[in-house]
TORKOL-4160 file (C-alpha; in steps of 0.2 Angstrom, whole numbers, padded with zeros to 4 digits, m for minus):
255
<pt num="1" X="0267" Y="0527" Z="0367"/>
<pt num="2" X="0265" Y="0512" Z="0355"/>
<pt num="3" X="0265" Y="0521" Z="0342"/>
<pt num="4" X="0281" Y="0530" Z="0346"/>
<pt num="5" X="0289" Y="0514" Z="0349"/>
<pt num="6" X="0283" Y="0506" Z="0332"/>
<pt num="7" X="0290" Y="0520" Z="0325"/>
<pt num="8" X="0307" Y="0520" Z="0336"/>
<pt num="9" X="0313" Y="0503" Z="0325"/>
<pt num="10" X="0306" Y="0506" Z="0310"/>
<pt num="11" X="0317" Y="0510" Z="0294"/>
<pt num="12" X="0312" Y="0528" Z="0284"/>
<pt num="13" X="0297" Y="0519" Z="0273"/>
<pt num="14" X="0291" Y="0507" Z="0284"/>
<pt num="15" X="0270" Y="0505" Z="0287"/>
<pt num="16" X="0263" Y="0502" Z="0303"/>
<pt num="17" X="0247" Y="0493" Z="0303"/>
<pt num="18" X="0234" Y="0496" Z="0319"/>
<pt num="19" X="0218" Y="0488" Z="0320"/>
<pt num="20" X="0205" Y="0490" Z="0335"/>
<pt num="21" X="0187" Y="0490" Z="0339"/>
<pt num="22" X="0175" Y="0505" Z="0339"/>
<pt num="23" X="0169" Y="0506" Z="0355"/>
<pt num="24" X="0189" Y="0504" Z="0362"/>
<pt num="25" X="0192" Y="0519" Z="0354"/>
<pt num="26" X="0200" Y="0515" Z="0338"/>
<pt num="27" X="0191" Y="0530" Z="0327"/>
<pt num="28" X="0201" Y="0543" Z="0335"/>
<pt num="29" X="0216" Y="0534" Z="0333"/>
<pt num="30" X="0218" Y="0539" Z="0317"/>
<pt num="31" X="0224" Y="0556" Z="0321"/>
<pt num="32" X="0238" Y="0549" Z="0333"/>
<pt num="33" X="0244" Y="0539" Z="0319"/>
<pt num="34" X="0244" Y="0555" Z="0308"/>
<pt num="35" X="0256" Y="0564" Z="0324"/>
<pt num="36" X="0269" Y="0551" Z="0322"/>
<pt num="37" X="0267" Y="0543" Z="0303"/>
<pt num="38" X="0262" Y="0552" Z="0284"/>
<pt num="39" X="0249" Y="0546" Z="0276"/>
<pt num="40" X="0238" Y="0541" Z="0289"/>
<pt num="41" X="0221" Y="0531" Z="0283"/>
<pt num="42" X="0210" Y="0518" Z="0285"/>
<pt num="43" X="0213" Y="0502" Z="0276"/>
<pt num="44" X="0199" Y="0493" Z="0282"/>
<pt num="45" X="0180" Y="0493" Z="0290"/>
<pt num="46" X="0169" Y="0480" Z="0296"/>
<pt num="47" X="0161" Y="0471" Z="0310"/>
<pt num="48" X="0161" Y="0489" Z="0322"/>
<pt num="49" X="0181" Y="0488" Z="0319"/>
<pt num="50" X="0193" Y="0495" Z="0306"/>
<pt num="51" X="0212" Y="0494" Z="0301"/>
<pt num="52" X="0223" Y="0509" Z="0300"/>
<pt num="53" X="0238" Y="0513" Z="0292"/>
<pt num="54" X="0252" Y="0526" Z="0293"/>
<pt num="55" X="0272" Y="0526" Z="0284"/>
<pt num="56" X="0286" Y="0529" Z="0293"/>
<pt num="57" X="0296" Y="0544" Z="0288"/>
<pt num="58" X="0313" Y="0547" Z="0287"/>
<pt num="59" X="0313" Y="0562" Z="0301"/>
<pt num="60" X="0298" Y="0562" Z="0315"/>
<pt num="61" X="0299" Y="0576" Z="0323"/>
<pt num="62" X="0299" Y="0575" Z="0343"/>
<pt num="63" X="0299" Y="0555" Z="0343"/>
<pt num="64" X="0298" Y="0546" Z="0361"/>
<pt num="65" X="0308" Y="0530" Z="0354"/>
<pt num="66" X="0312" Y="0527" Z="0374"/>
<pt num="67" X="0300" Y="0520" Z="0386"/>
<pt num="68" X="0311" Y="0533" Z="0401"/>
<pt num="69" X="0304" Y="0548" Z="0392"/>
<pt num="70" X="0286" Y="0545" Z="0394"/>
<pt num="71" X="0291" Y="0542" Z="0413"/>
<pt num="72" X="0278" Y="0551" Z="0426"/>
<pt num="73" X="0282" Y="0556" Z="0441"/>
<pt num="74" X="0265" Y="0562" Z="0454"/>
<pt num="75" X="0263" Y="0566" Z="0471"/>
<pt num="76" X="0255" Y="0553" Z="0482"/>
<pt num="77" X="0246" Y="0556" Z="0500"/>
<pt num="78" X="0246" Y="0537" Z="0508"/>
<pt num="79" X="0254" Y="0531" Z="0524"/>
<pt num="80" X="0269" Y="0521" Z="0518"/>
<pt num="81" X="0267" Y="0524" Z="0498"/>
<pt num="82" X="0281" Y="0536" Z="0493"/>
<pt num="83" X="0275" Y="0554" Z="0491"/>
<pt num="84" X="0282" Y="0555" Z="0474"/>
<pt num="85" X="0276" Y="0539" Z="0463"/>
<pt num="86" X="0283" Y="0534" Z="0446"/>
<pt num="87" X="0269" Y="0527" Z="0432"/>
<pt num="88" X="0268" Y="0526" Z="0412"/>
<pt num="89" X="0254" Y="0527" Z="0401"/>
<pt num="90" X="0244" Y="0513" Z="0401"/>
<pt num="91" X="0250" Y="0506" Z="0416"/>
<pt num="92" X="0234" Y="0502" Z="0429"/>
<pt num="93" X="0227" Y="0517" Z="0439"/>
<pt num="94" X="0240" Y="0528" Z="0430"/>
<pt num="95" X="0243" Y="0544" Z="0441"/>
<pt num="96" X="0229" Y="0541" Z="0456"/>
<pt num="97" X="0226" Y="0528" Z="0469"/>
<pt num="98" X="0213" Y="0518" Z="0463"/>
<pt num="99" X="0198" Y="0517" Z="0477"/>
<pt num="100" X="0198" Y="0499" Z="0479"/>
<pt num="101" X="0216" Y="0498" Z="0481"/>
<pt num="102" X="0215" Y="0512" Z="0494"/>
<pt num="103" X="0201" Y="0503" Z="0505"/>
<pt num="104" X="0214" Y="0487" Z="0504"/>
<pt num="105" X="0227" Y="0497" Z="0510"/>
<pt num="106" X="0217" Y="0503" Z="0523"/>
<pt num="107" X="0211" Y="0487" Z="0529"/>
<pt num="108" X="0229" Y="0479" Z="0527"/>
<pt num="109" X="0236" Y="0469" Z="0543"/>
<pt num="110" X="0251" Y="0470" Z="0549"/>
<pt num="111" X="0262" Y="0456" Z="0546"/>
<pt num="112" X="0275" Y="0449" Z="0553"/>
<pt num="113" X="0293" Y="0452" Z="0554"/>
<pt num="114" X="0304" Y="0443" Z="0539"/>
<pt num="115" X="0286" Y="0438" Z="0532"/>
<pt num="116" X="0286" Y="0434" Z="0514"/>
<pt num="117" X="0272" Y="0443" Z="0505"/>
<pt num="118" X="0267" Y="0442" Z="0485"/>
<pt num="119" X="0258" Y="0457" Z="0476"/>
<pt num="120" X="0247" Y="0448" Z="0464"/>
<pt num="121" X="0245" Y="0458" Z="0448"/>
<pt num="122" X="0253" Y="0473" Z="0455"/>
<pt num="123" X="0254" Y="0489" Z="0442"/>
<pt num="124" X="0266" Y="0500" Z="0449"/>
<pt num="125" X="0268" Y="0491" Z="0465"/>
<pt num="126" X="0257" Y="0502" Z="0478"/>
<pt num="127" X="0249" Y="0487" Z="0488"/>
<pt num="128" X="0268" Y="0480" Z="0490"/>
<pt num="129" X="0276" Y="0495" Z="0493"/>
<pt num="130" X="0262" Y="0497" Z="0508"/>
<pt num="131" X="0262" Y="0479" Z="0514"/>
<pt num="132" X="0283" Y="0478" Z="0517"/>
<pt num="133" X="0281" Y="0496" Z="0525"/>
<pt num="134" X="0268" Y="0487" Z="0538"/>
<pt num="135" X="0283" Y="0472" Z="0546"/>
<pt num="136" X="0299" Y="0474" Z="0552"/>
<pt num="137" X="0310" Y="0467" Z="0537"/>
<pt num="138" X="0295" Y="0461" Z="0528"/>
<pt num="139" X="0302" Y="0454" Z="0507"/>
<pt num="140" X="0291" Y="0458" Z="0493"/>
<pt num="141" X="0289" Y="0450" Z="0477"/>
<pt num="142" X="0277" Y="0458" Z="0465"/>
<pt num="143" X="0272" Y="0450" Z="0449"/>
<pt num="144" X="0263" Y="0456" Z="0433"/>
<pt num="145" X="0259" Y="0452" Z="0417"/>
<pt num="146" X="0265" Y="0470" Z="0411"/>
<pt num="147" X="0284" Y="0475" Z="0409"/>
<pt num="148" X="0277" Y="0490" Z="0409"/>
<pt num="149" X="0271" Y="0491" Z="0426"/>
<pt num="150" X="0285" Y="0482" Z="0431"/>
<pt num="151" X="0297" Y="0497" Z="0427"/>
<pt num="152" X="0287" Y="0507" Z="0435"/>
<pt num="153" X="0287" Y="0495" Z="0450"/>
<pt num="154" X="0306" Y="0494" Z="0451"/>
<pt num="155" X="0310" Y="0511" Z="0455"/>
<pt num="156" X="0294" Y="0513" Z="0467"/>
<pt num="157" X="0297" Y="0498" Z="0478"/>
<pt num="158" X="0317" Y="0496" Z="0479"/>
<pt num="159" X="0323" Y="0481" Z="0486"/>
<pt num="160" X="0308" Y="0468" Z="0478"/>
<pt num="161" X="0310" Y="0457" Z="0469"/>
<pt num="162" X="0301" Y="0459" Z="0452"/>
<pt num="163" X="0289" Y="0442" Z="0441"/>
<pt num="164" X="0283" Y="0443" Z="0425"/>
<pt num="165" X="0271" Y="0433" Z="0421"/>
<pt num="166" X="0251" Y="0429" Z="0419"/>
<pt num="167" X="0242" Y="0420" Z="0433"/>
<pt num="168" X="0249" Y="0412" Z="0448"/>
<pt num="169" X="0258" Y="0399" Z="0441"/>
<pt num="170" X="0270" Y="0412" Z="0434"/>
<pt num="171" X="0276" Y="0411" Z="0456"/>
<pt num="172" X="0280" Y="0391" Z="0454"/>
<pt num="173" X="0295" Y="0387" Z="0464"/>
<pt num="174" X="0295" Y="0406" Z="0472"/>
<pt num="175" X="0285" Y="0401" Z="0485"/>
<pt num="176" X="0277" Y="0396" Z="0498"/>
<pt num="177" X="0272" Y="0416" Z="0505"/>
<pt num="178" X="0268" Y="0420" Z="0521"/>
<pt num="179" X="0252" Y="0431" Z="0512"/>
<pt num="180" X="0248" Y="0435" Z="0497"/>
<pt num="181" X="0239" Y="0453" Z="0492"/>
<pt num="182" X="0231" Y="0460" Z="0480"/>
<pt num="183" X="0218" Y="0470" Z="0468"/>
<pt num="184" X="0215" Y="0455" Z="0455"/>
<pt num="185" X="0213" Y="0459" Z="0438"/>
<pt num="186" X="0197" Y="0457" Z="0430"/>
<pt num="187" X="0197" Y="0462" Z="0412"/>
<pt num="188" X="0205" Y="0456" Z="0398"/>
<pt num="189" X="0206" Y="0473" Z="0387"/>
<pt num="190" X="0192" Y="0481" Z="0388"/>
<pt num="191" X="0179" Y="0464" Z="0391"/>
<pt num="192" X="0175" Y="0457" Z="0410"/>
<pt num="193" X="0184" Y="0438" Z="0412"/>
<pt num="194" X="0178" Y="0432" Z="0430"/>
<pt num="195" X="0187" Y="0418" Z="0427"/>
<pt num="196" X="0202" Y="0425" Z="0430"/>
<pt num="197" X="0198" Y="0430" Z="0450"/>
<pt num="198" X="0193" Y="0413" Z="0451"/>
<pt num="199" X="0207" Y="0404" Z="0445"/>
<pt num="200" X="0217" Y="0415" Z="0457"/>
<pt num="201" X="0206" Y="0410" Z="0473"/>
<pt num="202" X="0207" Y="0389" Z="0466"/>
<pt num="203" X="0225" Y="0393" Z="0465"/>
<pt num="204" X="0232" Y="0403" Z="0479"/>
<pt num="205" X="0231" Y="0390" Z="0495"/>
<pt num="206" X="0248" Y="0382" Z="0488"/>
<pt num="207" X="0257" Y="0396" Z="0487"/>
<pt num="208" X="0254" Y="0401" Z="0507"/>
<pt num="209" X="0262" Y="0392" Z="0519"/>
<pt num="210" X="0248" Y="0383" Z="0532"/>
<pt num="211" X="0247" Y="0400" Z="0544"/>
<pt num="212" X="0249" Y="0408" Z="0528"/>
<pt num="213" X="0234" Y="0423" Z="0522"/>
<pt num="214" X="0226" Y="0429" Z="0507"/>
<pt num="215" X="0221" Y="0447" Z="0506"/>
<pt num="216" X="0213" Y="0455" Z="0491"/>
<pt num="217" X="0199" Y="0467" Z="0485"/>
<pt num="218" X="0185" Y="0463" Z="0474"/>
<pt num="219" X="0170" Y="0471" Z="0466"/>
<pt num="220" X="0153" Y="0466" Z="0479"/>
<pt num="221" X="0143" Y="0462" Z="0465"/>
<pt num="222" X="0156" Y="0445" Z="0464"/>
<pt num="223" X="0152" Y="0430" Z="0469"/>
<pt num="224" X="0168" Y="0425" Z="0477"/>
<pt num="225" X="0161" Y="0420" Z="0497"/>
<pt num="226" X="0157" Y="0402" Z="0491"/>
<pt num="227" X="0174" Y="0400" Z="0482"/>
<pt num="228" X="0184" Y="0406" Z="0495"/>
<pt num="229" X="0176" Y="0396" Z="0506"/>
<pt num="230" X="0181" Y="0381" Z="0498"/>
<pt num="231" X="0199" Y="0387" Z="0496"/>
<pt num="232" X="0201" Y="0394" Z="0514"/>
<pt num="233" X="0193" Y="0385" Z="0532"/>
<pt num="234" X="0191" Y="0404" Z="0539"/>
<pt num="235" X="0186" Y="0417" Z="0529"/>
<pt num="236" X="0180" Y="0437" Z="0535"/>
<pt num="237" X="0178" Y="0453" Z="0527"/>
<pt num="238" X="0191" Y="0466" Z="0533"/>
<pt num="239" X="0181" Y="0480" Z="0524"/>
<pt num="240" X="0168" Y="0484" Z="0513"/>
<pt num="241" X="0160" Y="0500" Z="0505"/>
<pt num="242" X="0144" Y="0503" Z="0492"/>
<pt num="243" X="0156" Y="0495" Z="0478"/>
<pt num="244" X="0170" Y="0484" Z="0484"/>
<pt num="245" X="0174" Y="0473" Z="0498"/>
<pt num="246" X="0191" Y="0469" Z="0505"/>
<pt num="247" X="0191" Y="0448" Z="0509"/>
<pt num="248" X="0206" Y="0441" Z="0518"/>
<pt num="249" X="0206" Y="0419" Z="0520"/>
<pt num="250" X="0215" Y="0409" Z="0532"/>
<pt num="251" X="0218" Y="0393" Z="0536"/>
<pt num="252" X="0224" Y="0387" Z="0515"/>
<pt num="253" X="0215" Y="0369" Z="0509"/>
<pt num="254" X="0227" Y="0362" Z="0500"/>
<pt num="255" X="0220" Y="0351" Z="0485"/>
């Protein structure tokens, strides 16, 4: 999709440069660059990454310049998700319903009516769509770092109201919420960065209001209890299996 896009505002002669690691797949990228560009190669190895090349011609046949034409439509079985659900490539737990975010479904209170509720790092916008469908007149905001998903979020969960950004603090004046849910990220690419979960637990307290709750999943083999306790007065598990465990806080400490 990237490489169509690069492609989309090239001029006829123009390179495209793309450089990735080994292990996150960049040896078969080669032959994707040879689909859209002539000339493919590499222009570079070293330290288990390489550089690779391709030329923009003056006709490319079948070109997906738009992000609508790699739009997916699939069909979805979940009490109060849409049956048909829209994603794009690259966009988190494209086409399925990711098990982690189905057991936080699962376990998802009800909340009350008019509550105002914030999808933290919400892809295509299934936990929001699923929290406003559990209160009467519940508003959703559902923030992301990835336009991407955000697009995808619009047409699934009509009627919220959509923030880019990276982290909490991108909600800074949007607040405070009455909960806020969510499937935290934990990578950045394809490496583990913990300190992203805890940031968002350090940080979420101010954006509740003081009867407001914190619901989100997280891997088991994370130690978030202690944090949690120091950010919330009451904390529980609403659900567990052998590898996540849904944690909801109450009671926000305000620092």
């Amino acid at each position: 999709m990237a490489l169509h896009a690069a492609a989309s505002v090239l001029r006829p002669g123009g390179g495209v440069l793309v450089y990735g690691a080994n292990d996150e797949g960049i040896r078969p990228a080669e032959g994707l660059v040879g689909e859209v560009f002539s000339r493919p190669g590499t222009v570079a190895v070293g330290g288990r990454c390489r550089l690779l090349q391709g030329q923009r011609e003056d006709d490319v046949p079948g070109l997906r310049g738009e992000l609508g034409s790699w739009r997916d439509v699939t069909v979805l079985e979940y009490p109060g998700l849409p049956r048909t659900w829209v994603s794009y490539p690259g966009v988190f737990s494209h086409r399925e319903l990711d098990p982690g975010t189905r057991l936080l479904l699962d376990v998802l209170p009800r909340l009350p009516a008019g509550a105002r509720v914030l999808d933290y790092g919400c892809g295509s916008g299934m936990v929001g769509a699923v929290a406003m469908a559990r209160g009467e007149g519940v508003r959703a905001e559902l923030l992301d770092v990835d336009t991407v998903a955000l697009e995808a979020a619009r047409e699934n969960v009509p009627g919220a109201e959509l923030v880019r950004g990276d982290g909490l603090g991108s909600a800074a004046g949007r607040g405070p919420f009455d909960a806020i849910v969510s499937n935290p990220p934990l990578h950045r690419g394809k490496a583990e960065d913990p300190g992203m979960v805890t940031t968002f637990l350090q940080e979420a307290p101010r954006f509740l209001r003081p009867l407001g709750i914190l619901v989100f999943v997280a891997q088991r083999r994370l130690p978030v209890e202690e944090l949690l306790r120091k950010s919330f007065g009451a904390v529980s598990v609403l659900g567990e299996d052998g590898t996540f465990r849904v944690w909801e806080g109450r009671e926000p400490r305000r620092q």
